[in-house]
VEXDREN-2710 file (C-alpha; in Angstrom, 1 decimal):
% VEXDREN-2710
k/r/px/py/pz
1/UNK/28.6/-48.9/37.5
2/UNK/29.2/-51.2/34.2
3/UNK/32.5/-52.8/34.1
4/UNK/35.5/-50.3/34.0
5/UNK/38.5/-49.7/35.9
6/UNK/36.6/-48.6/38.5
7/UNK/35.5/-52.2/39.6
8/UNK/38.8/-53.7/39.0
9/UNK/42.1/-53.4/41.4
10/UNK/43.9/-52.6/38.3
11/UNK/47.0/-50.4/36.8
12/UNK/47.8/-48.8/40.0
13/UNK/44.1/-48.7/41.7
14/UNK/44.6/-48.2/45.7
15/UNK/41.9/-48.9/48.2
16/UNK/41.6/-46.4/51.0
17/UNK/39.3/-46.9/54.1
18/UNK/38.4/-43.2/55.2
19/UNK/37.7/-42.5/58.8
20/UNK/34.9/-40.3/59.0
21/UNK/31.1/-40.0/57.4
22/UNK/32.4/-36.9/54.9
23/UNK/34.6/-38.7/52.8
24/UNK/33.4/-41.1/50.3
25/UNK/33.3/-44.3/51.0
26/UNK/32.3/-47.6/49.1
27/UNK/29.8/-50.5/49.8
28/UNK/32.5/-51.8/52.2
29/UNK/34.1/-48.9/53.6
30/UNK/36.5/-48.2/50.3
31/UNK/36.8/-45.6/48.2
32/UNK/38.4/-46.8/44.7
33/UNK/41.5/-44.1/44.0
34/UNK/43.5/-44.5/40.7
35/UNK/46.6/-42.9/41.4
36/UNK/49.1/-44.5/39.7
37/UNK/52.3/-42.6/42.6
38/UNK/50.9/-44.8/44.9
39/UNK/51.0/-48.2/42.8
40/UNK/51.8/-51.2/45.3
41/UNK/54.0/-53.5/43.7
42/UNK/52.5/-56.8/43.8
43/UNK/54.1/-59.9/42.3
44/UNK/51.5/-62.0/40.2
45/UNK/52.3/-65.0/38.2
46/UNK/52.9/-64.5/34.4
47/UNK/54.1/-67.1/31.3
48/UNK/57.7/-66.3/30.8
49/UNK/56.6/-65.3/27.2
50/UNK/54.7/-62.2/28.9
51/UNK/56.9/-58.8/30.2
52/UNK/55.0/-57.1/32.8
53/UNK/54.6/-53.2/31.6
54/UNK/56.1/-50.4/34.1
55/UNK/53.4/-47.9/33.4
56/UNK/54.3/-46.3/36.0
57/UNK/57.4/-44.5/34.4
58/UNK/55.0/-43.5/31.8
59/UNK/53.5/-40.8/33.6
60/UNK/55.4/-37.3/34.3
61/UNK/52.5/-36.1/37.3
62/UNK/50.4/-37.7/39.9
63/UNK/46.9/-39.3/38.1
64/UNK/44.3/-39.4/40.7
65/UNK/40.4/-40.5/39.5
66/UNK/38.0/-41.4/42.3
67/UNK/34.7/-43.7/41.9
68/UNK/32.9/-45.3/44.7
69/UNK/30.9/-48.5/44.2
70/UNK/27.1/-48.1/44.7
71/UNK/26.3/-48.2/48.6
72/UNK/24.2/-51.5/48.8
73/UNK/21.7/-50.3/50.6
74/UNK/21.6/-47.3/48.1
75/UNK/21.1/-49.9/45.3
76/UNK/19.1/-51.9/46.9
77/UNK/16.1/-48.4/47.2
78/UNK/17.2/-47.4/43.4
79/UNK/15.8/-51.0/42.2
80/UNK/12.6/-51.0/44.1
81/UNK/12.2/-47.1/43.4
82/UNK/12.5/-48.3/39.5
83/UNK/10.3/-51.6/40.5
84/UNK/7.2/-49.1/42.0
85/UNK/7.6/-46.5/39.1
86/UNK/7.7/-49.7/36.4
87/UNK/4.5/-51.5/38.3
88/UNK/2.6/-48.5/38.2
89/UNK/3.6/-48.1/35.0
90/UNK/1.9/-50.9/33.8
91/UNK/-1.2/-49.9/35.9
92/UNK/-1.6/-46.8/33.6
93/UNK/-1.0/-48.1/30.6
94/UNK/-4.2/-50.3/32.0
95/UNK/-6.1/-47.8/32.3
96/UNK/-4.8/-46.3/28.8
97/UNK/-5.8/-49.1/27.5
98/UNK/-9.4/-49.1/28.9
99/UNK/-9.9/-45.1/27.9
100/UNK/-9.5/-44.1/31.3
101/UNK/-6.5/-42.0/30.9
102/UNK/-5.1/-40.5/27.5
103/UNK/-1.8/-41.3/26.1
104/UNK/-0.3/-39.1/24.0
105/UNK/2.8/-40.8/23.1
106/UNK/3.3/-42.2/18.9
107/UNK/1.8/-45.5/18.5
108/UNK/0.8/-47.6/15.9
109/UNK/-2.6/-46.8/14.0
110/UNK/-5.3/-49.9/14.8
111/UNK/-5.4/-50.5/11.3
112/UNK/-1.7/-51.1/11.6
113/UNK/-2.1/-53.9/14.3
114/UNK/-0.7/-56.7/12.3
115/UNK/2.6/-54.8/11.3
116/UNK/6.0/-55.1/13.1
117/UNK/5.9/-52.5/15.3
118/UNK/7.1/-49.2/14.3
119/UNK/8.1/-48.0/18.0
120/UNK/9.9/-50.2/20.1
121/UNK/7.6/-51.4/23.5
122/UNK/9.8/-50.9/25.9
123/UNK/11.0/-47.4/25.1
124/UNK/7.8/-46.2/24.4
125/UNK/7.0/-47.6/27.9
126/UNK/9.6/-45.8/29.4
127/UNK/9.0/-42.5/27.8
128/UNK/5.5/-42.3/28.7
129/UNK/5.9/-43.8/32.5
130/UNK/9.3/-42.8/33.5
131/UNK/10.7/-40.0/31.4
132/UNK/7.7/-37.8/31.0
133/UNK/7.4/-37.3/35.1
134/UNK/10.7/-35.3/34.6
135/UNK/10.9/-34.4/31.6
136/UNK/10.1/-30.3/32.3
137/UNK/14.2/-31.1/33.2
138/UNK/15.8/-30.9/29.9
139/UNK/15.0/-28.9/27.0
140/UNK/14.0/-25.5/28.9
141/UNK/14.4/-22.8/26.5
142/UNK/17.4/-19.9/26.5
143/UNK/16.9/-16.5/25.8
144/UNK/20.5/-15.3/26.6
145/UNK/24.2/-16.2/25.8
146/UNK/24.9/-19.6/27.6
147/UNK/27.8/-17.6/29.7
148/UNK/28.8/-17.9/33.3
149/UNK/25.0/-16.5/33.8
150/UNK/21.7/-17.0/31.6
151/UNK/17.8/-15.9/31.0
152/UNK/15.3/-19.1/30.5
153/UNK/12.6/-18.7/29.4
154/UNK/9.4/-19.8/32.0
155/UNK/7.3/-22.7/31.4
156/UNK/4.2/-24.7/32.3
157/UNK/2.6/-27.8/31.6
158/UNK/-1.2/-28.6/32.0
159/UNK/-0.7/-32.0/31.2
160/UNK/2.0/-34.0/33.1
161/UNK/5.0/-32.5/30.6
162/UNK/3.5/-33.9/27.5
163/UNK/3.4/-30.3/26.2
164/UNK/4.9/-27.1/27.5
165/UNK/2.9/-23.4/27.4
166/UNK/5.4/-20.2/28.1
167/UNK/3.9/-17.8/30.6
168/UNK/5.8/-14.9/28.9
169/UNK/8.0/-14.4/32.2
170/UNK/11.9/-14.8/32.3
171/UNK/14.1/-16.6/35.0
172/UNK/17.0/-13.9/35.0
173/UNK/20.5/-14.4/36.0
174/UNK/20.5/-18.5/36.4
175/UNK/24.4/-19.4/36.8
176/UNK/24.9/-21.8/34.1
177/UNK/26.3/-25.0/35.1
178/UNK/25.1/-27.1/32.6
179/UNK/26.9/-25.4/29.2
180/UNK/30.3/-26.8/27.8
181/UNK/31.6/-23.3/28.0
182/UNK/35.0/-24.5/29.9
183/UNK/37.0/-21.2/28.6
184/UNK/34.1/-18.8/28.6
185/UNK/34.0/-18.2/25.0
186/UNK/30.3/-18.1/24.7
187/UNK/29.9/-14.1/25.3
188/UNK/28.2/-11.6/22.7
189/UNK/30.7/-8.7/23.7
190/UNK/34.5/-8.7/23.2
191/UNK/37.4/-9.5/20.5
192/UNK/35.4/-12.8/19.7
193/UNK/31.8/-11.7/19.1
194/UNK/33.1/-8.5/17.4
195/UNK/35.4/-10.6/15.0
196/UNK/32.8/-12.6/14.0
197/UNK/30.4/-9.9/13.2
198/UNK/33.4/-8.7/10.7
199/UNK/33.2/-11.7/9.5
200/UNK/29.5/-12.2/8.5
201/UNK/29.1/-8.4/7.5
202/UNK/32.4/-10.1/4.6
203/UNK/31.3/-13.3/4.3
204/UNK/27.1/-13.2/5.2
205/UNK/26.7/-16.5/7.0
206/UNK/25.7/-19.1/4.8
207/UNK/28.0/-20.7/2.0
208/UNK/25.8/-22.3/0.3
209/UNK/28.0/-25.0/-1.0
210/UNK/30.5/-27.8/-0.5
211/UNK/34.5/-27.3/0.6
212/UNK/34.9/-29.4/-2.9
213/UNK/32.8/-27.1/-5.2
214/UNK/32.0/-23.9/-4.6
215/UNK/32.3/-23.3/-0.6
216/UNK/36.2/-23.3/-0.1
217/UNK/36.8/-19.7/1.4
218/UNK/40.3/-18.4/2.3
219/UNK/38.8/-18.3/6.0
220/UNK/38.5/-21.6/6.0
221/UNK/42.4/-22.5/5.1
222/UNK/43.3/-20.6/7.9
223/UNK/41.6/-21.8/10.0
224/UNK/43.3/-25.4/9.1
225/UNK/46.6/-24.0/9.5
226/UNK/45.6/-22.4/12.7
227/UNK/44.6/-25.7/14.1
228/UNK/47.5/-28.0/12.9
229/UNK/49.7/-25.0/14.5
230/UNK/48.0/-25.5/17.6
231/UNK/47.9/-29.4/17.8
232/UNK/51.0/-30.0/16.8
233/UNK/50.5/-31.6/13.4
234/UNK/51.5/-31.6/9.8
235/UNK/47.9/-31.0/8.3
236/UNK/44.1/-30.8/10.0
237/UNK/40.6/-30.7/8.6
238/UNK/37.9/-29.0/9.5
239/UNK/34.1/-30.1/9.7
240/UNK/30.8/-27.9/10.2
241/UNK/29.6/-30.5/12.7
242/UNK/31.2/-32.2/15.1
243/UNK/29.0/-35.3/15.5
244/UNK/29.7/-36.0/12.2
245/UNK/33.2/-35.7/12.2
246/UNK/33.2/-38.8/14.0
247/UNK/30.8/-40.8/12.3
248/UNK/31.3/-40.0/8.9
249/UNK/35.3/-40.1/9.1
250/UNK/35.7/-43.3/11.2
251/UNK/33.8/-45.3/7.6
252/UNK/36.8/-43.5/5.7
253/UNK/39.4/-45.0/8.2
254/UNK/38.2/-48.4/8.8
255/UNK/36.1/-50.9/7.1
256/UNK/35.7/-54.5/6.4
257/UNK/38.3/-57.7/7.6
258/UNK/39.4/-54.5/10.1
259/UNK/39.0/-54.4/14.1
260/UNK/38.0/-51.3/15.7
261/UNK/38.3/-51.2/19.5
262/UNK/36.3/-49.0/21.3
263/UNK/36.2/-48.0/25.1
264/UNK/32.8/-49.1/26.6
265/UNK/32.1/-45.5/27.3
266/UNK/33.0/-43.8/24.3
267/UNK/30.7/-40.8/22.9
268/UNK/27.4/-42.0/20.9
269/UNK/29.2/-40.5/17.6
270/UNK/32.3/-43.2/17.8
271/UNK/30.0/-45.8/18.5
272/UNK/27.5/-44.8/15.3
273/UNK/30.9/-44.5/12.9
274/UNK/32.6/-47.7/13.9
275/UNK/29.1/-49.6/13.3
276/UNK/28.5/-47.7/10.2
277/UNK/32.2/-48.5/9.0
278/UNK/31.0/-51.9/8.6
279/UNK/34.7/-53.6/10.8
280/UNK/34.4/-55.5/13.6
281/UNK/33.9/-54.5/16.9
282/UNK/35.2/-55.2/20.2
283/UNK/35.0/-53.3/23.7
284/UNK/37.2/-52.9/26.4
285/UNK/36.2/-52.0/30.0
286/UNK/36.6/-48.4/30.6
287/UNK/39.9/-47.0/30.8
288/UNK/41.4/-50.2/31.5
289/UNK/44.8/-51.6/30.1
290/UNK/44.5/-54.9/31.0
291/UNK/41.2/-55.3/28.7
292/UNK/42.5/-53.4/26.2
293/UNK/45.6/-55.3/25.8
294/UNK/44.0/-58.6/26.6
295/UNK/41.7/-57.8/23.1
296/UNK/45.3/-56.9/21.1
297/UNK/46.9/-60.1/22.3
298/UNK/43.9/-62.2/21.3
299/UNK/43.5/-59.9/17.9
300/UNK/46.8/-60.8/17.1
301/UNK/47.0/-64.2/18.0
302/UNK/43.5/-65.8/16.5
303/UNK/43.3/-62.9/13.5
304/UNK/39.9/-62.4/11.7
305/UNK/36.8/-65.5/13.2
306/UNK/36.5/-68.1/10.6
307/UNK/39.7/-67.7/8.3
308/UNK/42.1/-66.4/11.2
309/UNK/43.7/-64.3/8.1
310/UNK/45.4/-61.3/9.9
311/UNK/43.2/-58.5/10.4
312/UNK/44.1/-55.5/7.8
313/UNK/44.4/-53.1/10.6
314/UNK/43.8/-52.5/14.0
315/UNK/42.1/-48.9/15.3
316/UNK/41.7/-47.9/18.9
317/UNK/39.0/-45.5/20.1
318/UNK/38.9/-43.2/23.0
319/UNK/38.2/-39.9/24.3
320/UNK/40.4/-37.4/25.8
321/UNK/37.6/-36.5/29.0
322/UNK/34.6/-39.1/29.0
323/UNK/31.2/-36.6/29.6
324/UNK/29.6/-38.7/32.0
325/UNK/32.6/-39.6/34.5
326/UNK/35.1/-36.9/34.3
327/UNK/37.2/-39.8/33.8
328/UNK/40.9/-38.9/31.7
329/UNK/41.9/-41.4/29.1
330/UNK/45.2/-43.3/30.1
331/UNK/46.4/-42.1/27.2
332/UNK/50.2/-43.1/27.9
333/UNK/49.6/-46.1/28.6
334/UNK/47.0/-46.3/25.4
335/UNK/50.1/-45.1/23.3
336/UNK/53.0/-47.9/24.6
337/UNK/49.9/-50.5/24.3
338/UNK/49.3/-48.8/20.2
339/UNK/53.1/-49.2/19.3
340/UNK/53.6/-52.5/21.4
341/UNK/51.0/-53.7/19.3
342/UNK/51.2/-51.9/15.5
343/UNK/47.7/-50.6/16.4
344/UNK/46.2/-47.0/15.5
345/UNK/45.0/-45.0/17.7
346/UNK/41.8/-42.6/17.1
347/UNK/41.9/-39.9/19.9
348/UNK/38.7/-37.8/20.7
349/UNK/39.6/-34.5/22.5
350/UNK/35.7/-32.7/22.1
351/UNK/35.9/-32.3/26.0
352/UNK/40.1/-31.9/26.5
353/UNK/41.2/-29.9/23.9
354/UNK/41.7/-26.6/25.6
355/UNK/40.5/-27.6/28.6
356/UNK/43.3/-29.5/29.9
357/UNK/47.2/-29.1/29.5
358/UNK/49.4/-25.9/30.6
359/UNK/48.7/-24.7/26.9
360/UNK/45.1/-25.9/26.6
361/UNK/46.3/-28.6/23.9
362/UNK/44.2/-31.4/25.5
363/UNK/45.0/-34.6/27.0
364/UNK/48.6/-34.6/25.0
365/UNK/49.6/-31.7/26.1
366/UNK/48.2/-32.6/29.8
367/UNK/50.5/-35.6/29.9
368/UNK/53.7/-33.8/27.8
369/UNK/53.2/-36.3/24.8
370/UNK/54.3/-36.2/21.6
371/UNK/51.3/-35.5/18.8
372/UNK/53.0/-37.9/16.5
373/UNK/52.5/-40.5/18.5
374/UNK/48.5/-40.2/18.1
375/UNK/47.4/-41.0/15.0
376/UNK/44.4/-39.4/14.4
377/UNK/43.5/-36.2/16.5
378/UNK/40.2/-35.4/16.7
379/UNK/38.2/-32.7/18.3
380/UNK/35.6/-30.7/18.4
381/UNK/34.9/-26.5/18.6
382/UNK/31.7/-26.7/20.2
383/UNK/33.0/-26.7/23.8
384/UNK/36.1/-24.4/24.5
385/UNK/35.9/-22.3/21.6
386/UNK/32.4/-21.4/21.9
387/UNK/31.1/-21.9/18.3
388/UNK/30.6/-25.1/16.2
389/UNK/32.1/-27.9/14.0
390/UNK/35.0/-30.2/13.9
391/UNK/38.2/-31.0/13.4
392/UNK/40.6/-34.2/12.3
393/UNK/44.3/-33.3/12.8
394/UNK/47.5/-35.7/11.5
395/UNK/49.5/-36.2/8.9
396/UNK/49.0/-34.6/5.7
397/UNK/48.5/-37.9/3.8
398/UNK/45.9/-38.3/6.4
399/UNK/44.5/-35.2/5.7
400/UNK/44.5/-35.6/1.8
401/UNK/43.2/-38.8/1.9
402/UNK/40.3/-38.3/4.2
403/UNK/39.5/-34.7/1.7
404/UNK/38.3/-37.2/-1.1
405/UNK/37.1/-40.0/1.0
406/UNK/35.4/-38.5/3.9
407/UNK/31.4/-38.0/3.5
408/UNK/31.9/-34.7/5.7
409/UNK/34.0/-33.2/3.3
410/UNK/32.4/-34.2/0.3
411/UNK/28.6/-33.9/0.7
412/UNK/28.5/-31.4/3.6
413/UNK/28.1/-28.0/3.3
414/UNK/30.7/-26.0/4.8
415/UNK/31.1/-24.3/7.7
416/UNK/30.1/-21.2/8.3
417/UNK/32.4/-17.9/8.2
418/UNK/31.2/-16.3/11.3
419/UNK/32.0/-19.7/13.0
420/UNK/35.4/-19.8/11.6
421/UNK/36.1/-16.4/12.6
422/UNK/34.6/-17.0/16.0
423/UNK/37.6/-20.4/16.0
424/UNK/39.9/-18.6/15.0
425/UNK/39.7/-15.6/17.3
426/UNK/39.9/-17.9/20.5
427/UNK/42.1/-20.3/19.3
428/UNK/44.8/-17.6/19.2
429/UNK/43.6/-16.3/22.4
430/UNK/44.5/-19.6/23.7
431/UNK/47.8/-19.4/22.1
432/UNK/48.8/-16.5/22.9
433/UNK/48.9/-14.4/19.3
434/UNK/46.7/-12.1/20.1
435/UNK/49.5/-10.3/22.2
436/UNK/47.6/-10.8/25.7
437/UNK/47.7/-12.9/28.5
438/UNK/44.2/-13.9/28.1
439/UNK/44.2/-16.7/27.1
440/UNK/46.9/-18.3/29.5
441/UNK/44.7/-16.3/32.5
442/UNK/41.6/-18.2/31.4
443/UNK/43.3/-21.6/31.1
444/UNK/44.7/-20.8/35.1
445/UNK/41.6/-20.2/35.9
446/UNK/39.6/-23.3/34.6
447/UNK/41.7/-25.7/36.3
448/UNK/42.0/-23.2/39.9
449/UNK/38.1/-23.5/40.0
450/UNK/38.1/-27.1/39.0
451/UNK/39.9/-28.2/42.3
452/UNK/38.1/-25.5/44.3
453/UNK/34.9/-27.1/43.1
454/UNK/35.7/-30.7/43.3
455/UNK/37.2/-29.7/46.8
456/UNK/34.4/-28.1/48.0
457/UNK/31.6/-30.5/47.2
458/UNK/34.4/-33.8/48.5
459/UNK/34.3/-31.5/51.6
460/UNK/30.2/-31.5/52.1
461/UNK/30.5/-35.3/51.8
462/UNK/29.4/-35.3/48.1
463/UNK/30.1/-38.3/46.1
464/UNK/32.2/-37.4/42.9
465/UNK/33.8/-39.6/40.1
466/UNK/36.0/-38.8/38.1
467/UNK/39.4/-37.4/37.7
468/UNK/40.7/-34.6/39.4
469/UNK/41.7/-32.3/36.7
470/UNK/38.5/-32.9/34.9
471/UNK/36.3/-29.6/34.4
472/UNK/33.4/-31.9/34.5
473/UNK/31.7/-33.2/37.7
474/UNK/29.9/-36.1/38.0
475/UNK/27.7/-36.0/41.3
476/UNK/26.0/-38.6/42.3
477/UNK/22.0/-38.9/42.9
478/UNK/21.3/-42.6/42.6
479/UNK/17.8/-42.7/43.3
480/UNK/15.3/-41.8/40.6
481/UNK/13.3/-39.4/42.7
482/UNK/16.0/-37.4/43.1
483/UNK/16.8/-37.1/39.5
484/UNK/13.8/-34.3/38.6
485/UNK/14.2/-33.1/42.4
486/UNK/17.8/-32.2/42.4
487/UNK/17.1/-30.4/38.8
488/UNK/13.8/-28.4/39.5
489/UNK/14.7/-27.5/43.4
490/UNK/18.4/-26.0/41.7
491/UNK/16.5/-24.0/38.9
492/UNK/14.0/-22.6/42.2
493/UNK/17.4/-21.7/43.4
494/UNK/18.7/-19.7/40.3
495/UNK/21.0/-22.8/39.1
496/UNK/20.6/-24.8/35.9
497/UNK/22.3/-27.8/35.9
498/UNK/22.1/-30.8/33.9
499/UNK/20.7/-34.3/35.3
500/UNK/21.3/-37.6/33.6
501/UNK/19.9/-40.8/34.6
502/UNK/19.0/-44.6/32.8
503/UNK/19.8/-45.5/30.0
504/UNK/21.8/-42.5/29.5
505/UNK/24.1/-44.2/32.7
506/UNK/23.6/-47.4/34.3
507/UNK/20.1/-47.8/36.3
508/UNK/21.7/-47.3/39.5
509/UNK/24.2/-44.4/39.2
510/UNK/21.6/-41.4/38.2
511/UNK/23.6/-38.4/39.0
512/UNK/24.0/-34.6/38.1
513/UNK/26.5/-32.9/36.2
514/UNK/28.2/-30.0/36.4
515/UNK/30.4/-28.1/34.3
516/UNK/33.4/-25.6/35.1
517/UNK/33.6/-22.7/33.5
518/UNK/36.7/-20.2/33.6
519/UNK/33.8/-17.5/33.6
520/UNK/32.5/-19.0/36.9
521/UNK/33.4/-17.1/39.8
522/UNK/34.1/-18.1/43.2
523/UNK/31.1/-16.7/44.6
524/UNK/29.2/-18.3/42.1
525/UNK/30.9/-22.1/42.8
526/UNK/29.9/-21.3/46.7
527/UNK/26.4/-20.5/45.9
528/UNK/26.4/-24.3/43.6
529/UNK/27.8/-26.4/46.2
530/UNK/26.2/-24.8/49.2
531/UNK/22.5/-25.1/47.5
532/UNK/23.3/-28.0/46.5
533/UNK/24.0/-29.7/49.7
534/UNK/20.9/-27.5/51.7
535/UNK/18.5/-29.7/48.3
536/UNK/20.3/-33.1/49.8
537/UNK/19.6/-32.9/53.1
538/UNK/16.2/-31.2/52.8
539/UNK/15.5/-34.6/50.4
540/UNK/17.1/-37.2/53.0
541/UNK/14.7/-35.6/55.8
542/UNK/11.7/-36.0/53.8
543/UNK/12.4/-39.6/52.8
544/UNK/13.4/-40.3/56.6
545/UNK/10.3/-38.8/57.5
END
């Protein structure tokens, strides 16, 4: 794993050795626990300048995240499986290179010999050696609504996965773990779906314009009262695309002789603004205080490198859920760190908001904050609320300022009204205002089948990261074999599932996620964790054998 809080003892980590071969266990018998109820109190030296923090206090309910250091044995067969698959790498491209064997990936042109290359070496060795053997993994085509359940569409490739051909057939009935459909608001029937066709039939779909010019629709305002209701905030923004909500607003917020820092796991589209923003940069280990405020301290004390001038502000970055470790932002401990400090704090709920807290109001409403004491909220409506876009929730000067300075706002086109509508129908699900208790049902049962299914695989001896409250499940594969394994023997078993290896996580922690779904029955969270665990030991036979 990089560097995070999951390889330092730190704010409130406990070691437990387990006892038996079905719990987790690390490289030397330990599994890593963050649960900050169970915080030892260990005197360590400090200057008498320094006041140890009680982050303890901080917290109103037990905060438990799990992650187990690579077995080394484990890593030990994940490097040489990546050594065999890189040396025969090289033998291809040999033979590619003698006309024995086509290649079919981009390339320069021989005339174009003498250029700087074009296409970076190394990734275009990787794509064509490493990547294409599994590629038939990702991009399989959907011909259904990505609900509890979907259709794919059936595939075959003739050459190695370098192109696809579609037999015509359908794979019916494939439960969907893959989809960020946490609240199960990706359906074509129901309040939703039917609201939305109102919509278009009033609106059509397009808008053909700007919010500045000509695309402002009374739809839209309400929708931005809707969400500032629902967060918590004087004013909120909305965006047509959630990517860009991050990296086109974080340039508005931050620029030169400013210092972002960023978590060393946050989401590709915080990276992309905070480069593009043209401040300087600095990481902190993931999730970790003691980086975090280590960076602050030193920000404050040395100031901008070369004229040590003050730096003109100071933004943090994180995420509410992090995608790839289930992992829940500290995010009291991030707020007395902000005001210790005078920093600002740029929250990312795309994965909390309505997926975590008793009213689905994300990681501040999971901890009992106050909204006022994040800065800048952002989010997204791609996950919980089934549709598309983004959002940026604070205070109204906030708001107004980022309405003429914000790329998103002032060159995009807006979003579109069926969207809105379908936003604004779940939203006040969610809350309640639709005079039903669906939306408080669906939140229950999100987080009831989120411990059933952590439970359940912890219980076949599965080895799980992240946090327990955290609709997404990080399982862990390791190995490179196992990557395009564990994902082709699951869809032979009726279960799509996403699969995420290097570089997309570090070399020797491939794994597979899944994600929870309030539509997911229990049945359905069986049949996952039981064919997933008959896949794993037919695998661990083979390679024994």
């Amino acid at each position: 794993m990089t560097e995070s809080s999951a390889n330092k003892l730190v704010n409130g980590d406990v070691c437990h050795r387990t006892a038996n071969g079905k719990k987790s266990t690390g490289r030397n018998g330990f599994v890593k626990n963050h649960c900050l109820f169970q915080q030892p109190q260990q005197k360590k030296y400090r200057r008498p300048s320094e006041k140890p923090h009680n982050f303890t206090s901080l917290y109103n309910r037990p905060f438990v995240e799990q992650f187990e250091e690579t077995p080394l044995l484990v890593a030990v067969l994940t490097y040489v499986g990546y050594g065999i698959l890189t040396i025969f790498g090289y033998l291809r491209d040999f033979l590619r290179n003698w006309g024995v064997e086509n290649c079919h990936v981009a390339r320069e042109r021989d005339e174009q010999k003498d250029f700087v290359p074009l296409y970076q070496d190394f990734e275009n060795f990787y794509t064509r050696n490493l990547y294409m053997r599994i590629r038939d993994n990702w991009n399989r085509p959907i011909c259904s609504v990505p609900g509890a359940k979907m259709d794919l569409v059936e595939r075959t490739s003739k050459d190695y996965n370098w192109t696809f051909e579609h037999t015509g057939k359908v794979v019916k009935d494939v439960i969907n773990m893959g989809s960020y459909n946490y609240l199960g608001f990706a359906e074509n029937t129901g309040r939703c779906a039917d609201n939305a066709t109102g919509s278009t039939h009033k609106y059509g779909v397009g808008v053909g314009s700007t919010r500045s010019e000509m695309g402002n629709l009374d739809i839209h305002e309400e929708l931005e009262q809707l969400v500032a209701r629902f967060l918590g905030v004087e004013s909120s923004m909305a965006f047509g695309m959630g990517f860009a909500t991050n990296s086109m607003n974080i340039p508005a917020l931050a620029g030169k002789g400013c210092l972002i820092l960023s978590d060393e796991l946050n989401h590709a589209s915080l990276a992309l603004g905070a480069r593009l923003s043209g401040a300087t940069i600095r990481v902190f280990k993931h999730n970790n205080m003691v980086s975090l405020e280590k960076l602050l301290r030193d920000a404050i004390v040395h100031g901008q490198p070369r004229t040590h001038r003050p730096w003109k502000k100071m933004l943090i970055l994180v995420e509410g859920i992090y995608s790839m470790e289930g992992s829940i932002v500290r995010l009291p401990e991030v707020i007395a760190l902000k005001k210790h400090y005078k920093a600002y704090l740029y929250l990312d709920e795309a994965h909390s908001i309505g997926a975590l807290g008793p009213r689905g109001g994300g990681v501040v409403d999971y901890f009992g904050l106050d909204p006022k004491d994040v800065d800048i909220m952002m989010g997204t409506f791609t996950k919980s609320f089934g549709a598309a876009g983004g959002y940026i929730g604070g205070k109204r000067e906030l708001i107004d300022y980022l309405r003429s300075h914000s790329h998103s706002s002032i060159y995009a086109t807006a979003m579109s009204p069926p969207v809105s509508q379908q936003i604004i129908t779940s939203m006040k699900i969610i809350m309640g205002e639709d005079n039903t208790t669906l939306g408080a049902e669906r939140l229950k049962q999100l987080s009831e089948n989120t411990t059933y299914f952590r439970r359940k695989l912890r219980e076949m001896g599965f080895i799980i990261y992240g946090n327990n409250d955290s609709p997404v499940v990080p399982m862990m594969l390791y190995m490179p074999a196992k990557i395009g394994a564990f994902g082709r023997e699951m869809l032979k078993r009726n279960i799509g599932t996403v699969v995420v290896g290097f570089p997309a996580t570090p070399i020797i922690e491939s794994r597979a996620r899944f994600c929870v779904s309030a539509a997911h029955t229990r049945d359905m969270l069986d049949t996952v964790s039981h064919r997933s665990e008959t896949h794993t030991h037919m695998h661990q036979t083979c390679l024994t054998q």
